[in-house]
DRENTOR-631773 format. One line per 2 residues: number of its first residue (from 1); their letters; for each residue x, y, z of C-alpha. Coordinates in Angstrom, 2 decimals. Example, Ala and Ser with C-alpha at 12.3 -4.5 7.8 and 13.67 -1.06 7.14 Angstrom:
// residues 2
1) AS) 12.30 -4.50 7.80; 13.67 -1.06 7.14;
This chain:
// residues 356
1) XX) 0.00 0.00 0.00; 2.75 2.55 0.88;
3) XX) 4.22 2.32 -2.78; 0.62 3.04 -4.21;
5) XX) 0.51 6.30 -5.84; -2.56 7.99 -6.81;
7) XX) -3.02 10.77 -9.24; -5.48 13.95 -9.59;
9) XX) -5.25 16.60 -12.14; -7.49 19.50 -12.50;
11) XX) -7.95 21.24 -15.88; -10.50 24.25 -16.68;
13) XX) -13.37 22.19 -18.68; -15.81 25.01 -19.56;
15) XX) -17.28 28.42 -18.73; -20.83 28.71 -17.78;
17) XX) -22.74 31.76 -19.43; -22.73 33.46 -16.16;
19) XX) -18.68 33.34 -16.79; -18.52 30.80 -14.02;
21) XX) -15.64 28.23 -14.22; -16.26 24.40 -14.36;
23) XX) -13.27 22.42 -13.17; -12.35 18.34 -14.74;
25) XX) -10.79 16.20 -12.23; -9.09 12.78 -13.27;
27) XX) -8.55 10.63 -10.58; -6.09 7.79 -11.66;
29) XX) -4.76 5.03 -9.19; -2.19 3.54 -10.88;
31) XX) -3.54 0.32 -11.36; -5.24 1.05 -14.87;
33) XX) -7.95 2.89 -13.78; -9.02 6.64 -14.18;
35) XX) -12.15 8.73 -13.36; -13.10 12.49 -14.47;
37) XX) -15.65 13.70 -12.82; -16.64 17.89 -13.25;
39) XX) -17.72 19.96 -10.51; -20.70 21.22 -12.34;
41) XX) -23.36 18.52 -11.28; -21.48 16.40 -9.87;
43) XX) -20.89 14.69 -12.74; -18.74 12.23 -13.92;
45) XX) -17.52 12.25 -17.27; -15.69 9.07 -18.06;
47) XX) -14.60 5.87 -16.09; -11.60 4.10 -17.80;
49) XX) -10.86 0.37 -16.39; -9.50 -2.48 -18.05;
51) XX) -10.53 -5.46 -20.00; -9.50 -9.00 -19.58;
53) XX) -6.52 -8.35 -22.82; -5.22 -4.65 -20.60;
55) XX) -6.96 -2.73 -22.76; -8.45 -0.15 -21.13;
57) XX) -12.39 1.17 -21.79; -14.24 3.91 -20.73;
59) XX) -17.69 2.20 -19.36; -19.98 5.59 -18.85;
61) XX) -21.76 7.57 -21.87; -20.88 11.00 -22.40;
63) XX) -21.26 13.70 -24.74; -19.10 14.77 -27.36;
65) XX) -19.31 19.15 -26.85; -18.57 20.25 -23.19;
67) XX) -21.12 22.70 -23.27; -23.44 19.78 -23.77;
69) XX) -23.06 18.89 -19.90; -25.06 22.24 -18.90;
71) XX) -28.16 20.55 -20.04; -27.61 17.27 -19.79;
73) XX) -30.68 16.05 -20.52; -30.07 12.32 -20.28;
75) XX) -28.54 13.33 -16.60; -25.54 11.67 -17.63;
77) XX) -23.09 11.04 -14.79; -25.24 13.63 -12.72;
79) XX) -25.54 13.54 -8.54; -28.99 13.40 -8.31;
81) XX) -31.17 15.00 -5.86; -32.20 16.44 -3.50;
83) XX) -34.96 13.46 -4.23; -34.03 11.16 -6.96;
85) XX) -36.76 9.57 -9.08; -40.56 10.60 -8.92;
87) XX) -42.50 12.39 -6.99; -46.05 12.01 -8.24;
89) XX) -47.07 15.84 -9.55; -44.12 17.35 -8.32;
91) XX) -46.53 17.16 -4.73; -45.92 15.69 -1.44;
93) XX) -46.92 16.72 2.47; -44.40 16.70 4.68;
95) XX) -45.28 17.79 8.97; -49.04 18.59 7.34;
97) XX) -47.98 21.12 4.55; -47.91 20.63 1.17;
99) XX) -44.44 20.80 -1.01; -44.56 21.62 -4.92;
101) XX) -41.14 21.44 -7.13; -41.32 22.50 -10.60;
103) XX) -41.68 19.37 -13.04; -39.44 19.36 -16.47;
105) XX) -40.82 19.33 -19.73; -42.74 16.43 -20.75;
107) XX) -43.22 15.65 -17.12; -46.23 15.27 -14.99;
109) XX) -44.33 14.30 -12.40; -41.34 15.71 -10.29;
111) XX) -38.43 14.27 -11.30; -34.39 14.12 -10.09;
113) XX) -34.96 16.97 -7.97; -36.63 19.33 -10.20;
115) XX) -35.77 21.18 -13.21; -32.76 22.58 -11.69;
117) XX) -31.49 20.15 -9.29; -28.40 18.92 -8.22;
119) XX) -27.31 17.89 -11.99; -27.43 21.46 -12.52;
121) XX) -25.00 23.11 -9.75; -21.63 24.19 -9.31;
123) XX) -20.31 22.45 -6.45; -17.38 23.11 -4.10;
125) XX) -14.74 19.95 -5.49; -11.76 19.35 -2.93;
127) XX) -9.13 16.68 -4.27; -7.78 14.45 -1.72;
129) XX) -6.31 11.24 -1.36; -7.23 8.92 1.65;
131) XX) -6.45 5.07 2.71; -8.50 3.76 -0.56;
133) XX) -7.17 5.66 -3.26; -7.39 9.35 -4.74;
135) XX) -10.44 11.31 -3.71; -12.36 13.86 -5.00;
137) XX) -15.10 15.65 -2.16; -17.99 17.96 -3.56;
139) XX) -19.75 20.01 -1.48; -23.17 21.83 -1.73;
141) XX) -25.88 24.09 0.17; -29.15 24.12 -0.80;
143) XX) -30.91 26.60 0.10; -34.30 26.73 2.07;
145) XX) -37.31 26.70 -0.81; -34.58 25.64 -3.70;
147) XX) -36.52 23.80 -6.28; -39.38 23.90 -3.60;
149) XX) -37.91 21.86 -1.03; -38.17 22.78 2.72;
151) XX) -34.80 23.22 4.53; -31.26 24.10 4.40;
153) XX) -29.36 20.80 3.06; -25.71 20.78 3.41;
155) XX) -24.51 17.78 1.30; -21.57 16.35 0.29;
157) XX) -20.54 13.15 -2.20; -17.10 11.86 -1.96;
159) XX) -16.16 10.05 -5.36; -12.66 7.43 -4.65;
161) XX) -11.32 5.60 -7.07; -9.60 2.79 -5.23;
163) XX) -6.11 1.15 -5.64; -8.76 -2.50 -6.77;
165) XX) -10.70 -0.26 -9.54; -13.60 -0.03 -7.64;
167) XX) -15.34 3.59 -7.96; -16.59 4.50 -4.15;
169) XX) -19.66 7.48 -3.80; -20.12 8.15 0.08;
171) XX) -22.83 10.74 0.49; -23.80 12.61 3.86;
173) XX) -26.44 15.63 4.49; -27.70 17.55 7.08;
175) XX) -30.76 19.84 7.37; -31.64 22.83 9.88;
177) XX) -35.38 21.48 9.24; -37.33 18.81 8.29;
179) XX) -36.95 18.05 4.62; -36.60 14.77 1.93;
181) XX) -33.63 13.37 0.74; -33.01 10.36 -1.71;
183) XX) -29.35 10.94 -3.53; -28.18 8.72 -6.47;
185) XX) -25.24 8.59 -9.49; -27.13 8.45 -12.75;
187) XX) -24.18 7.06 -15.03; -25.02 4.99 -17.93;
189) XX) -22.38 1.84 -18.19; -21.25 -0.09 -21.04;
191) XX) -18.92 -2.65 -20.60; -17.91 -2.81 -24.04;
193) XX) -17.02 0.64 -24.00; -19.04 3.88 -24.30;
195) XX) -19.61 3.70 -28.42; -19.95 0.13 -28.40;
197) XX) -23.53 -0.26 -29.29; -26.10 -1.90 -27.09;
199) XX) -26.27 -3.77 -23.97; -28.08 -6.59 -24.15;
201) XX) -25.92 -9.23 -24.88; -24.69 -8.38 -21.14;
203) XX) -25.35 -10.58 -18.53; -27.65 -8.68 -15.43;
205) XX) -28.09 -10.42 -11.80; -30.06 -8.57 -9.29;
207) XX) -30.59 -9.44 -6.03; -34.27 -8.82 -5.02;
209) XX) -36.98 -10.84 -5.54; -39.59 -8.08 -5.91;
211) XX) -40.43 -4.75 -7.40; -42.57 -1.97 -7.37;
213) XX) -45.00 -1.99 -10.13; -45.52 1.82 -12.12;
215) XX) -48.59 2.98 -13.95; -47.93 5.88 -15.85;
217) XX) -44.41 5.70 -14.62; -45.59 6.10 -11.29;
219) XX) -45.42 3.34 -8.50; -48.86 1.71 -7.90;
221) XX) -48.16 1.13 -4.26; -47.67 -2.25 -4.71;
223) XX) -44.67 -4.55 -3.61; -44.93 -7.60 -6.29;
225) XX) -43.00 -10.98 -6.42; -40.83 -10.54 -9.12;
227) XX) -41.63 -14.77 -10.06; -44.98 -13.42 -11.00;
229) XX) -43.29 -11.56 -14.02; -40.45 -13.85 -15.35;
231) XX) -39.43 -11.10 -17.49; -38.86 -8.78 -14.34;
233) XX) -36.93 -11.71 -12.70; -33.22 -11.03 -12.38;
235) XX) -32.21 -13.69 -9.12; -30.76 -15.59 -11.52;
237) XX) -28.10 -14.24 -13.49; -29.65 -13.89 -17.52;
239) XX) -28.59 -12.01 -20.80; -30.65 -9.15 -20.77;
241) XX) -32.05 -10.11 -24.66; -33.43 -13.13 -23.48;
243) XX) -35.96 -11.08 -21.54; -36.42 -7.69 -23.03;
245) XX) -37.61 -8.64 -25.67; -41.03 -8.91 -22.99;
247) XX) -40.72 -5.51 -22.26; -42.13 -3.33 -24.53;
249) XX) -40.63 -0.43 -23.39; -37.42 -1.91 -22.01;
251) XX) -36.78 -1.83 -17.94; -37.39 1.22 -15.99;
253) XX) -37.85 -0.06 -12.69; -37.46 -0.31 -8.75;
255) XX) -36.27 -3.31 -7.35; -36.95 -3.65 -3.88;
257) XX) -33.42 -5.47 -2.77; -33.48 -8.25 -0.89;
259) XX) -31.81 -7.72 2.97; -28.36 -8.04 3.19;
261) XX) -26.43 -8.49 6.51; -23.23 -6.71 5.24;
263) XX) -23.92 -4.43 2.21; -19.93 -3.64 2.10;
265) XX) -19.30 -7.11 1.48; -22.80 -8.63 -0.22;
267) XX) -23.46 -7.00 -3.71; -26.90 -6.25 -4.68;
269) XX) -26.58 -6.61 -8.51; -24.06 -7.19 -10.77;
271) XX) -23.37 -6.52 -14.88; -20.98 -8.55 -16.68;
273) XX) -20.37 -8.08 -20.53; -18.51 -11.24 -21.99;
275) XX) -16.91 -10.03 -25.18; -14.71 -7.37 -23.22;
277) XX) -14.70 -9.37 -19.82; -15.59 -6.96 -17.65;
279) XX) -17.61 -7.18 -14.83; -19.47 -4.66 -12.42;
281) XX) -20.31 -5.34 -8.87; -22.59 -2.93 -7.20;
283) XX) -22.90 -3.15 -3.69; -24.89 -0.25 -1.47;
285) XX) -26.84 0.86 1.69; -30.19 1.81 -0.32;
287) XX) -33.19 -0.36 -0.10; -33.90 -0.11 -3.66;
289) XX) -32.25 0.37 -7.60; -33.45 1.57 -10.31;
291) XX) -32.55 -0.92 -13.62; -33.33 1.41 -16.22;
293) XX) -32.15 0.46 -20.67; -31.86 4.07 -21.44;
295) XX) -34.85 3.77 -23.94; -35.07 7.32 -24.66;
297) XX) -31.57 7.89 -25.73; -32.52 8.21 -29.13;
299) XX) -35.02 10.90 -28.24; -33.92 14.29 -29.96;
301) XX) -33.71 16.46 -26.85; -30.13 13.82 -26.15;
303) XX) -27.14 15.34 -27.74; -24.41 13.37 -29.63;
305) XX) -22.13 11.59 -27.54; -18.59 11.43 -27.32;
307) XX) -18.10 9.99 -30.69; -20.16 12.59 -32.53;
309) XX) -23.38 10.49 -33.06; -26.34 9.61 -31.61;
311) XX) -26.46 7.15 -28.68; -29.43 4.69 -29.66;
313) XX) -31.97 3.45 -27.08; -30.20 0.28 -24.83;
315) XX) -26.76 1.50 -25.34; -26.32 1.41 -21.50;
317) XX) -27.58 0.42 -18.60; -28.20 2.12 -15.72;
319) XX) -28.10 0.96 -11.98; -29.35 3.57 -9.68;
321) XX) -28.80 2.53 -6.25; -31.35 4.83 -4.13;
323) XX) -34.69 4.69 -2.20; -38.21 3.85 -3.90;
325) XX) -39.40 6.40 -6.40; -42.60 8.63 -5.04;
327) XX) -41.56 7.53 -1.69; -42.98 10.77 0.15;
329) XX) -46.52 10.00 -1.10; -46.17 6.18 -0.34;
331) XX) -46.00 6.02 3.93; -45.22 2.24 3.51;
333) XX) -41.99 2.64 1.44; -38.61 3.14 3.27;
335) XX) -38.88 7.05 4.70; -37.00 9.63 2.70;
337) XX) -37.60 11.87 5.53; -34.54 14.05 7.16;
339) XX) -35.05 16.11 10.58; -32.65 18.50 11.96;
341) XX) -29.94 16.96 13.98; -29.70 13.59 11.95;
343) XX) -27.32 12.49 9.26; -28.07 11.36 5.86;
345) XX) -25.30 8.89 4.94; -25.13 5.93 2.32;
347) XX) -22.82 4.46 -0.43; -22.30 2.98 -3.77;
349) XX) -19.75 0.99 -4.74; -18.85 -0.09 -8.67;
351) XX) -16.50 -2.69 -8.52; -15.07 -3.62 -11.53;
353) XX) -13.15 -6.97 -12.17; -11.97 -9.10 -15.27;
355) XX) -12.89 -12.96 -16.41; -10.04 -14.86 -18.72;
């Protein structure tokens, strides 16, 4: 360990039209692995690890201009929050008052924490290195009534790329009142490489045997057996063509995961794609993820990415490790409630290995 010698540059990336600068920070650890995450969102920008020949690939969609990232309508990369997911209407009632955030364009609903939520900030980014491997801590204050919420949130998300190739995301938050909180990483992954083309000859396991059904992309309320939909049924490890095909619309689901007596150690869901070897271990605190085959990638609002076209729909997956979506309107879903004097903490792990 004490000959283990992380990297971090910095680099100016862009310049907001407010004249505002947004910093690029490569983490690299050495061992074949580098991350660049920008301070604007949160985001991160590519993830480089290798295959089973060396070669190294970078696993997380992007886009191709730098300016693109502003928008960033596919949220690629983006820290989400300060509530992930849905919120049905952009409503909920919180201590017996009623909440509304603003709901994006073709939206009904409230969704990743409003039209200008954390995806769409300039956070405070302080490179580090600690006992796991270069570090990278953002830092953010929301403000009491931003995007609607109640409360002053003071959050931060700590991105390490360890000396193993595993890409850590701590998060912590603290309010001075009552408020909701549900934060998440909404990178895209393909283990072929970003331009690749599409996912599902990769192999998905997911450990939770149910879901929560949607109608009109909202949760029902419901907490089904996932053996009552075989297509929904990930506990055994399956190529995702052999079920998609099912699924009209591809996935874009909660999975309620199953309880896990050491989430450090016991991984909720795993991706492996065979032709580059690759495999991705995701292991988290959150009761839920969201398996989502980026079926509107093709939709025009998505710029090109990094190779200058057009992602098409199930180019990636994404595995959004978070509470249940609409979870302030739904009492019997895990609480996304935070009160002054408590701590929001949880973490994500990616950990990427190789198969001969």
């Amino acid at each position: 360990m004490a000959n283990r010698q992380g990297k971090i540059k910095q680099e100016l990336f862009l310049k907001t039209p407010e004249g505002r600068s947004v910093t690029l920070f490569t983490l690299e650890n050495g061992e074949g692995g580098s991350v660049s995450i920008i301070d604007y969102g949160a985001t991160v920008v590519s993830l480089n690890v290798p295959d089973r020949t060396g070669k190294t690939r970078d696993v997380v969609l992007g886009f191709k201009k730098r300016e693109d990232y502003l928008q960033n309508p596919a949220y690629f990369g983006s820290t989400i929050g300060r509530c992930a997911n849905r919120i049905a209407k952009g409503r909920f009632v919180l201590d017996g008052k009623t909440y509304n955030i603003p709901t994006p364009p073709k939206e009904d609903n409230g969704l990743h924490g409003g039209r200008n939520g954390f995806h769409k900030v300039l956070w405070k980014a302080t490179p580090m290195e600690n006992s796991l491997g270069p570090a990278l801590q953002l830092q953010y204050v929301s403000k009491d009534g931003e995007e609607g919420f109640p409360g002053q949130l003071t959050v931060s998300v700590l991105y390490t790329l360890t000396w193993d190739n595993f890409l850590r995301i701590d998060y912590t938050a603290e309010t001075d009142r009552a408020t909701i909180v549900n934060l998440t990483n909404h990178s895209y992954f393909n283990l072929n490489g970003e331009s690749s083309g599409l996912i599902v000859n990769h192999e998905l396991w997911v450990g939770a045997g149910f879901y929560t059904p949607i109608e009109k992309r909202l949760p029902t309320g419901e907490v089904l057996s996932v053996k009552r939909t075989p297509a929904l049924d990930f506990t055994a490890p399956a190529v995702i063509s052999s079920k998609i095909n099912d699924m009209p619309n591809g996935y874009d689901l909660n999975y309620v995961l199953n309880r896990r007596t050491n989430p450090e150690r016991e991984a909720a869901a795993w991706v492996y794609s065979a032709e580059s070897g690759i495999m991705m271990e995701v292991f988290t605190s959150e009761p839920g993820i969201q398996v989502y085959t980026s079926e509107v990638l093709d939709d025009g609002d998505v710029p090109v990415g990094k190779n200058g076209k057009k992602y098409p729909k199930r180019a990636a997956i994404c595995l959004e490790t978070q509470h249940f979506p609409d979870s302030p309107n739904q009492p019997h879903f895990p609480s996304t409630e935070l009160k002054p004097g408590e701590k929001y903490q949880s973490f994500t792990v990616y950990r990427f290995s190789v198969t001969s």
